[in-house]
N, C-alpha and C positions, 0 to 999 in steps of 0.2 A: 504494500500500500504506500501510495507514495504524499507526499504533502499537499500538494495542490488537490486530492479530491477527500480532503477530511475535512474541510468546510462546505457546506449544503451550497450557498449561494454564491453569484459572481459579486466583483466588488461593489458596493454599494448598495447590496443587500444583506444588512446586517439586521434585519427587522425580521427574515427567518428566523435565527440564533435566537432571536429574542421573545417572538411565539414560543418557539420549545421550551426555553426556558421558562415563559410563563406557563407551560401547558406540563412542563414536570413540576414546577410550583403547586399546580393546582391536583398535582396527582399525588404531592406529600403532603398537602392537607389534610385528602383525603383517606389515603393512608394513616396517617397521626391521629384524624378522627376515629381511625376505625379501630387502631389500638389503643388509645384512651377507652374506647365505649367494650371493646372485648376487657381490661382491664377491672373496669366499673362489673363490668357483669361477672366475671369468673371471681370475684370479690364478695358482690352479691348473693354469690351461688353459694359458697363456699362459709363464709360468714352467718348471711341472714336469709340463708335458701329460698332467694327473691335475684334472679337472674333479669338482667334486663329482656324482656317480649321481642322476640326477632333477631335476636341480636345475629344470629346464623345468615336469616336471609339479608340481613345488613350487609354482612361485611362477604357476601358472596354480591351481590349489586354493586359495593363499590368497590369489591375487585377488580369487578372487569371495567370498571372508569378508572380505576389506577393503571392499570397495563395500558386501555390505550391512553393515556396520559403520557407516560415516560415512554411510548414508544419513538414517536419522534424527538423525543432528545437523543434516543442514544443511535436512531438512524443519521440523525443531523453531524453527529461526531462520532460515526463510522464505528461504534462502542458494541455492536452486534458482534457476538460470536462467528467468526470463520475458522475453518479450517486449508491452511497455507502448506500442509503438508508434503503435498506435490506438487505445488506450483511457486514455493520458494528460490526451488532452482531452473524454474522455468526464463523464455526472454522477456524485457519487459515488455513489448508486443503481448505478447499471449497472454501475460497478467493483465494489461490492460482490457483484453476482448474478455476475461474471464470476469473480472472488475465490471466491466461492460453486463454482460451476463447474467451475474448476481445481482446486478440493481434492476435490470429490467424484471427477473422471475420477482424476486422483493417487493419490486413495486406494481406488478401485477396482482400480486397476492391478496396484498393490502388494498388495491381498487378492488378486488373481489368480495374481499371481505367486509369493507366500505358499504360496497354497495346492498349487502347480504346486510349487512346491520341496521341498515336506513331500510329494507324492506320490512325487515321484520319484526323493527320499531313500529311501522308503521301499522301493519297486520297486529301486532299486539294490543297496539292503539286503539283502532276499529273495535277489536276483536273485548273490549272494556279487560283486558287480564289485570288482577291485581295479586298482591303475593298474598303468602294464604293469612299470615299470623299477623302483619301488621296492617291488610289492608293497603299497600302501596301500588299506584300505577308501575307496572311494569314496564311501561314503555320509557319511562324517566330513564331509566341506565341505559339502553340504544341510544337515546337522544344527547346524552351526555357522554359519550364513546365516538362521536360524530367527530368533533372539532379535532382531537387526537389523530382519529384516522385523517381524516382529508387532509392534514399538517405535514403527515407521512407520506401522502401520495403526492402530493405537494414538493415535499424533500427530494422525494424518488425521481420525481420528473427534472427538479433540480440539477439533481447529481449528473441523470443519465447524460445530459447535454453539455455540463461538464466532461464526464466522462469521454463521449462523442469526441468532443475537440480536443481532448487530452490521448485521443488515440490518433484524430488526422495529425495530429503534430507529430505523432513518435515516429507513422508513416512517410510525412515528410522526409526528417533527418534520416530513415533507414536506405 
C-alpha cells in the first residue's frame, strides 16, 4: 500500500476525513451508550434483580449503527484488514490493479448492502414492525445505518478514481 491512496479524497477534500470522523464520533456515542446502559443493567440484575427492559434488543439495534458508523472511518484510512501475503513480493503494477480490485469488490458490496438496508428499512416501515419488549420502531436502526453506508460508498468511489490515476501513472513510467 502505498501513501498516496491512504487518504479517501483529492486535495481539497478534507470535508470526507471529517464526515468519518464525525460519523465514528457518532458511532462511540453510541457505543458508550450502550455500555453505560448494559453496565446499569447487569448491576440491576445482579444487585436489585431489576434489569433494565430490552436492554438485549438495545444494544443488538445499536450494534449494527455502531458498525456502520466506524465503517467509513476505517475504509477512509485504509484500516481494513488485508491480507498482502502474496502480493508483497508482487510489481507495483499488479498491486496496484489488485489495490484497484479490492476497492471496487468493497465498494460494491457496500452499495449492495446500502441498498438492501434502505429497502428493508423501508419494508419494515410499511410493514409497522416494532421490537417485541420495548415496543421500538424497527425501522429507526436501517434509517440510522444509512449515513454510515452511503459515506463508504462515497469513500469507495473516492479511492477507486484515485486508485484509476495512480495506476495510469505507474503505466506511464513503465
Amino acid at each position: 500500500m502505498n501513501a498516496e491512496t491512504t487518504t479517501p479524497a483529492a486535495p481539497g477534500a478534507d470535508w470526507l476525513l471529517r464526515l468519518c470522523d464525525a460519523s465514528a464520533a457518532v458511532g462511540a456515542l453510541v457505543l458508550l451508550g450502550i455500555a453505560v446502559m448494559t453496565t446499569v443493567s447487569v448491576i440491576g440484575r445482579a444487585f436489585f434483580a431489576h434489569p433494565i427492559l430490552g436492554d438485549v434488543e438495545l444494544v443488538q439495534l445499536g450494534g449494527a449503527v455502531v458498525v456502520a458508523s466506524f465503517l467509513p472511518y476505517t475504509q477512509a484510512r485504509r484500516a481494513n484488514i488485508i491480507v498482502d501475503f502474496f502480493t508483497s513480493g508482487a510489481r507495483e503494477r499488479t498491486q496496484r490493479w489488485m489495490d484497484l480490485g479490492g476497492t471496487l469488490l468493497y465498494t460494491g458490496v457496500l452499495a449492495l448492502v446500502l441498498w438492501r438496508v434502505a429497502v428493508g428499512g423501508i419494508d419494515i416501515h410499511a410493514a409497522g414492525e416494532r421490537s417485541m419488549l420495548m415496543d421500538l420502531p424497527l425501522w429507526l436502526p436501517y434509517l440510522l445505518m444509512l449515513p454510515g453506508l452511503a459515506l463508504c460508498v462515497l469513500i469507495g468511489l473516492v479511492q477507486l478514481g484515485r486508485e484509476w490515476r495512480a495506476l495510469g501513472q505507474t503505466q506511464e513510467r513503465a
